[in-house]
C-alpha positions as CSV (number, residue, x, y, z in Angstrom):
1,X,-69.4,18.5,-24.0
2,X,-73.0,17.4,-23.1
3,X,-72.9,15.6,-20.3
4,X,-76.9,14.9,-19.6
5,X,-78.6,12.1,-19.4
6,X,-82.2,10.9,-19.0
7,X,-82.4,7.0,-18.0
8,X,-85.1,4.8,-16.6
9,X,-85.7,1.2,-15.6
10,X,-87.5,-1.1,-14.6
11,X,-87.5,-4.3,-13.4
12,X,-89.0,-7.2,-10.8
13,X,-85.7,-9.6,-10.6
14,X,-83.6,-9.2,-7.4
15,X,-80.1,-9.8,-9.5
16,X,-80.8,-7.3,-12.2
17,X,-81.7,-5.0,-9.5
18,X,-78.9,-5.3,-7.9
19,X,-76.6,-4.9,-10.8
20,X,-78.5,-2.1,-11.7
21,X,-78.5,-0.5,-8.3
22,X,-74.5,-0.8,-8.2
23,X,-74.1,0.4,-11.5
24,X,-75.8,3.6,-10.5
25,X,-74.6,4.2,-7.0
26,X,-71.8,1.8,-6.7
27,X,-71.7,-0.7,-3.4
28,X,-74.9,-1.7,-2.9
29,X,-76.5,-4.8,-1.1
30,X,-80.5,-5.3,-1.5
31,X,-81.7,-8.3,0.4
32,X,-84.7,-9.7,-0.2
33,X,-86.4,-12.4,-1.8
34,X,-88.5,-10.2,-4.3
35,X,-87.4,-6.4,-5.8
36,X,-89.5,-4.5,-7.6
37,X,-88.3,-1.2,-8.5
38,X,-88.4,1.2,-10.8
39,X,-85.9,4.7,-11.2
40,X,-85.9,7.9,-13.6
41,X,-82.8,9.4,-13.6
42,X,-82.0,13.0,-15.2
43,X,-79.3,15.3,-14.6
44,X,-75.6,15.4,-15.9
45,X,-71.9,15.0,-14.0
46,X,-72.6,17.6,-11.7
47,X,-76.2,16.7,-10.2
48,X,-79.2,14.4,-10.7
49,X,-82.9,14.3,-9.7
50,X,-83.8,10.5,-9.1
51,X,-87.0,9.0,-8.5
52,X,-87.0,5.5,-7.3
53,X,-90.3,3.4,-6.6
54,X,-90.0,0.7,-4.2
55,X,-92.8,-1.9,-5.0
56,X,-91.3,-4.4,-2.3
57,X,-89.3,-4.8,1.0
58,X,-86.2,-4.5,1.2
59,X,-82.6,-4.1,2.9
60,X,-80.3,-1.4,1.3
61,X,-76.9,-1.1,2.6
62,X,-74.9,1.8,0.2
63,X,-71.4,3.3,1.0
64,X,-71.9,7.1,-0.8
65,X,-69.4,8.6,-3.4
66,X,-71.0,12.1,-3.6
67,X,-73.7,13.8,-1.3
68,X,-77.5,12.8,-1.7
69,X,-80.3,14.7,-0.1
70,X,-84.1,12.6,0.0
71,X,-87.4,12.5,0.5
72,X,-90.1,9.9,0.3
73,X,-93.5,8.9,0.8
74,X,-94.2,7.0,3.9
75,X,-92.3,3.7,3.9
76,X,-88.4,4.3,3.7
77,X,-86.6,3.9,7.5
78,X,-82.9,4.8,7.1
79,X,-79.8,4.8,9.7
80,X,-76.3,6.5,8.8
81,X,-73.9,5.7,11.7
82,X,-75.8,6.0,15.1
83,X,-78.5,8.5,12.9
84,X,-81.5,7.2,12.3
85,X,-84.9,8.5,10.4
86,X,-87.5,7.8,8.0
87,X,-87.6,10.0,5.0
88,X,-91.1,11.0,4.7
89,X,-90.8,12.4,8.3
90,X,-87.6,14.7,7.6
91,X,-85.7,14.8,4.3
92,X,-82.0,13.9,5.5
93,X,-79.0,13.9,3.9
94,X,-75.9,11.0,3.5
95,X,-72.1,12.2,3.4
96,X,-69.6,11.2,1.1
97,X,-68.0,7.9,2.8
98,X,-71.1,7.2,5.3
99,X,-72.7,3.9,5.0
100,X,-76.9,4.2,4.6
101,X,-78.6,1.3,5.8
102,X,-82.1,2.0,4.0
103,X,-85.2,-0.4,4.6
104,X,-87.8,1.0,1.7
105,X,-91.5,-0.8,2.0
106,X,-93.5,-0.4,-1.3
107,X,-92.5,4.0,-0.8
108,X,-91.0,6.2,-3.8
109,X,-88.0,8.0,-2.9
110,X,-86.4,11.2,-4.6
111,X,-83.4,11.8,-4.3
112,X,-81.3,14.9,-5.5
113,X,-77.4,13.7,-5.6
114,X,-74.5,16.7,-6.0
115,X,-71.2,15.9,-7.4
116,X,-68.1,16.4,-4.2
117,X,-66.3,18.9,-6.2
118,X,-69.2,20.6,-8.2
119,X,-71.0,21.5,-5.3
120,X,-67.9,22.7,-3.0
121,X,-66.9,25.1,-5.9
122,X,-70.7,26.4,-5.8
123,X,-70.3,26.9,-2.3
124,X,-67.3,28.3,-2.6
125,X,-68.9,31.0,-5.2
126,X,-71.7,31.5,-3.2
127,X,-70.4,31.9,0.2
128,X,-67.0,34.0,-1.1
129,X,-64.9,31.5,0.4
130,X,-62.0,29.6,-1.4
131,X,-61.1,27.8,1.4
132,X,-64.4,26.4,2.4
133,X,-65.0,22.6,2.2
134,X,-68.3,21.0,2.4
135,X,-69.2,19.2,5.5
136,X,-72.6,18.9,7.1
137,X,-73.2,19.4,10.8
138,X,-76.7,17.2,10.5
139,X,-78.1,15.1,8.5
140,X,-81.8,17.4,8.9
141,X,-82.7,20.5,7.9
142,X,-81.7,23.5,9.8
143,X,-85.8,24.4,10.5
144,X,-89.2,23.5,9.5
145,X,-89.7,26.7,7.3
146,X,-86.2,25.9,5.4
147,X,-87.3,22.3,5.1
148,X,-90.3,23.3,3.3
149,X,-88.7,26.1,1.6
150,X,-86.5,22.7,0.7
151,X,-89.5,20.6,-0.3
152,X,-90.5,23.0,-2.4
153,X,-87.6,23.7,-4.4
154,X,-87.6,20.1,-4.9
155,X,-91.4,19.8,-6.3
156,X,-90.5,22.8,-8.4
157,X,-87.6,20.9,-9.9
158,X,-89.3,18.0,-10.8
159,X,-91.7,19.7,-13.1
160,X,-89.0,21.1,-15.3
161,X,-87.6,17.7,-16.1
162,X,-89.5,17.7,-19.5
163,X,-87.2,21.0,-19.8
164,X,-83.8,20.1,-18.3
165,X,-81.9,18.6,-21.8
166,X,-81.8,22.3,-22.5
167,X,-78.8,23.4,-20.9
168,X,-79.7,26.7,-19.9
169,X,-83.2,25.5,-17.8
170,X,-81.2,22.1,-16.2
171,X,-78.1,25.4,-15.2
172,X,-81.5,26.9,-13.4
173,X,-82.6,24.4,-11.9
174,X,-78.6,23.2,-11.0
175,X,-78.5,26.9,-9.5
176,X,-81.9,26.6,-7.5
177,X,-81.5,23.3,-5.9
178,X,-78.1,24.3,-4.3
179,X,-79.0,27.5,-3.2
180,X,-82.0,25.8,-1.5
181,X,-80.3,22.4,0.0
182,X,-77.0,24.9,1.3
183,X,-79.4,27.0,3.1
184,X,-81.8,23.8,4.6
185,X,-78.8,21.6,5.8
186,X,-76.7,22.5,8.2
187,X,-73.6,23.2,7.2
188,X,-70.5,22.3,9.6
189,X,-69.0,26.2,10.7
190,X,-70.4,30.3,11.5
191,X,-73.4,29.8,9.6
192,X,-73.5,33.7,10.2
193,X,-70.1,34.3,8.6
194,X,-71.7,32.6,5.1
195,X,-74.9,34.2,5.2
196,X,-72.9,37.6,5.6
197,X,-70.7,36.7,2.7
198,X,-73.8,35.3,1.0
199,X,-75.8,38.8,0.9
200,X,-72.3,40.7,0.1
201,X,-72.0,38.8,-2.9
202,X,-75.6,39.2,-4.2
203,X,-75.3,43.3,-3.3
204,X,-72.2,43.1,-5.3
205,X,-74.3,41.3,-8.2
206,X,-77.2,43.7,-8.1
207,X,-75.1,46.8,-7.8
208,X,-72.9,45.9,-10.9
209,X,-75.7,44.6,-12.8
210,X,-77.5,48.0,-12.3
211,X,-74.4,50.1,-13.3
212,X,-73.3,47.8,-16.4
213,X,-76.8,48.4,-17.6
214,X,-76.5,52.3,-17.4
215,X,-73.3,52.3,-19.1
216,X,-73.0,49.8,-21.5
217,X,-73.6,51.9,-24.3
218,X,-69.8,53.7,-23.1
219,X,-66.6,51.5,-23.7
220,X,-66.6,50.2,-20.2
221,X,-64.7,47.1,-19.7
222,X,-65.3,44.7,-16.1
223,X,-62.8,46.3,-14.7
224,X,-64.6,49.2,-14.7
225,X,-67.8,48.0,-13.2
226,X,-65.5,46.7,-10.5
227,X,-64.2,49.7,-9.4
228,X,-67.5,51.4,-9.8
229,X,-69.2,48.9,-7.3
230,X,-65.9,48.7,-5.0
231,X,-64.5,45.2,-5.6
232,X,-61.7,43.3,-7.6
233,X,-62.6,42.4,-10.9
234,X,-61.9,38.2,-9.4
235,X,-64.7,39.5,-6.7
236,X,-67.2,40.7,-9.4
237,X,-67.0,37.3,-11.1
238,X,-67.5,35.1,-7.4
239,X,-70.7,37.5,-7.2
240,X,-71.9,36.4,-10.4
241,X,-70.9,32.9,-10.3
242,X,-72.8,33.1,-7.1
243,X,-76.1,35.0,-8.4
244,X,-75.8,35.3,-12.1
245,X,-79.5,34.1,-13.8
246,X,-78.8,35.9,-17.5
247,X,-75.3,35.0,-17.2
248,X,-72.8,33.7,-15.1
249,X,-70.0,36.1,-15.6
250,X,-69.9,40.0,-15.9
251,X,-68.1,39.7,-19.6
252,X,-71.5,37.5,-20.7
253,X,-73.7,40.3,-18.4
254,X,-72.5,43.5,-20.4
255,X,-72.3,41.3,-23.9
256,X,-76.1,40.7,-23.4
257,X,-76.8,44.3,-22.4
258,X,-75.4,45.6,-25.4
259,X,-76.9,43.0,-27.3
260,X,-80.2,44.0,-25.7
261,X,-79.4,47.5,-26.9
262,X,-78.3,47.0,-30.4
263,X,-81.8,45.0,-30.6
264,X,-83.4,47.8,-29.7
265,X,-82.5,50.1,-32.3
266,X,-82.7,47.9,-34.9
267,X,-85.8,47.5,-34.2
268,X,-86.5,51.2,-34.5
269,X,-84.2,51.9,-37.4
270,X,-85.0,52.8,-40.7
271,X,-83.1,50.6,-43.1
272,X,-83.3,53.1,-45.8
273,X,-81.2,55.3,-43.6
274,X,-79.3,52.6,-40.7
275,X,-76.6,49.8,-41.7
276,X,-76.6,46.4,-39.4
277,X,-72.4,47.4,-39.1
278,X,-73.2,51.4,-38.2
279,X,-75.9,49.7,-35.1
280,X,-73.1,47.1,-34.1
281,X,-70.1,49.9,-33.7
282,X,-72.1,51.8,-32.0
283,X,-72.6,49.1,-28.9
284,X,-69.0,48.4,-29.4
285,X,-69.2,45.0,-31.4
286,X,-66.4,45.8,-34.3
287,X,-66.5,41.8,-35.8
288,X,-69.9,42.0,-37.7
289,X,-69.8,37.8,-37.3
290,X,-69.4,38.1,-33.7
291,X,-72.3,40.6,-33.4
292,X,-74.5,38.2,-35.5
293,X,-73.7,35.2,-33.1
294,X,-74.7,36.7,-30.6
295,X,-77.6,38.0,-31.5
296,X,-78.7,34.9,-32.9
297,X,-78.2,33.0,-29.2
298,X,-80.5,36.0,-28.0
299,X,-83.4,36.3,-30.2
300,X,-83.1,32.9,-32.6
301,X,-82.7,35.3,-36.0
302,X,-80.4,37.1,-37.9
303,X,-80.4,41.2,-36.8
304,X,-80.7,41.3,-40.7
305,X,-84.0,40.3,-40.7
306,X,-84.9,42.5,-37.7
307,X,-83.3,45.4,-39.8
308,X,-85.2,44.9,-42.7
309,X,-88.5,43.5,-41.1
């Protein structure tokens, strides 16, 4: 199911604001006597990149429903409980359930917005904890470096939103953004406990990544790369839900390697001598349909016509 959307607007009437304001984010009270604003929304169920320009004053007074992390030129004071800031100062950071009272003045703000369950599940895969639940200890970043580290990130992300109806570049930039916002905001518990987990998890990744690669052309199975690397087969597949870039899961990790393999024979076959079936048996794909699929997401072509280039 594709989920993503891309969505702007713009308008200069307070009531059509409003309605589109609460359409997007649910309670929300703009008062003023004028409202220009404009947003670009882009992202799918499980997080968004916003943009919103202010081109007026305002009161906003919004009750959140999933966690948003901001940023914004100068012109955007906020309070959250007995918190207060202005956005262009620090990025900050509004909880599930807390109530922002947001004063923008002719600013732009961006926002990045994670879904409650999507992001505790990354945590969870990150951090190697199934019983951690997402709570923030601040609403600031944890240090200047991570909050530019955190900035960053965020520029980054907005110039691949030309890119992010792809599914595989918006799961990158998904991936970067809450690496980057779970290490810049503090989160409530042993911060050292997760960073501990955090670097277990990516040695577990590069370790079984390196040994899949060295033996995929044997009829290893995950469980093998497991035991080769010293965890459960469910711990291999936290570490690369955690880290995974190529793939996401150690059955996708070896598929591609062999993939990779079979690509590079038949690249160096002779088709006079070499069958397409004789190069897919030999990195273990017996289902000369299932071979072809998958070598078809990899390089966009048939392996017949790299056979018989």
């Amino acid at each position: 199911m594709n989920d993503f959307f891309d969505t702007s607007v713009r308008t200069a009437d307070v009531a059509e604001t409003q309605a589109w304001l609460q359409a997007q984010y649910g309670q929300v009270d703009v008062q003023a006597d004028r409202a220009t604003i404009s947003e670009h929304a882009v992202g799918d169920a499980a997080f968004s990149l916003r943009r919103l320009d202010w081109d007026c004053r305002a009161e906003v007074i919004y009750e959140a429903d999933r966690f948003y992390f901001a940023t914004s030129t100068p012109g955007y004071a906020w309070t959250v409980g007995s918190t207060s800031g202005e956005y262009s100062v620090e990025p900050g950071l509004v909880q599930p359930g807390q109530e922002l009272v947001g004063h923008p003045s002719d600013t732009t703000l961006h926002l990045v917005a994670f879904d409650v369950d999507w992001l505790t599940e990354s945590a969870r895969a990150i951090y190697g904890d199934q019983s951690l639940t997402i709570s923030f200890a601040d609403a600031e970043p944890v240090s200047r470096r991570m909050r530019d580290y955190w900035l960053a990130t965020v520029r980054w992300a907005l110039t691949q939103v030309p890119v992010m109806a792809e599914p595989l570049a918006r799961a990158h930039v998904r991936r970067s953004l809450v690496a980057a916002t779970l290490e810049t905001f503090p989160l409530a518990g042993d911060p050292r406990e997760r960073r501990a987990s955090a670097l277990e998890q990516a040695s577990i990744y590069t370790a079984a990544t390196a040994w899949i690669d060295d033996h995929a052309s044997l009829a290893v199975t995950v469980d093998d790369a497991a035991r080769a690397v010293g965890t459960s087969a469910l711990g291999l597949r936290r570490a690369f839900a955690a880290n995974g870039q190529l793939s996401d899961n150690p059955e996708g990790y070896l598929t591609a390697a062999r993939v990779s393999a079979a690509h590079a024979d038949l690249v160096d076959a002779d088709p006079t001598c070499v069958t397409l079936d004789e190069v897919a048996a030999r990195w273990g794909f017996l289902d000369r349909g299932a071979f072809a699929a998958a070598y078809r997401a990899a390089y966009g072509v048939p392996p017949e016509r790299t056979l018989r280039r």
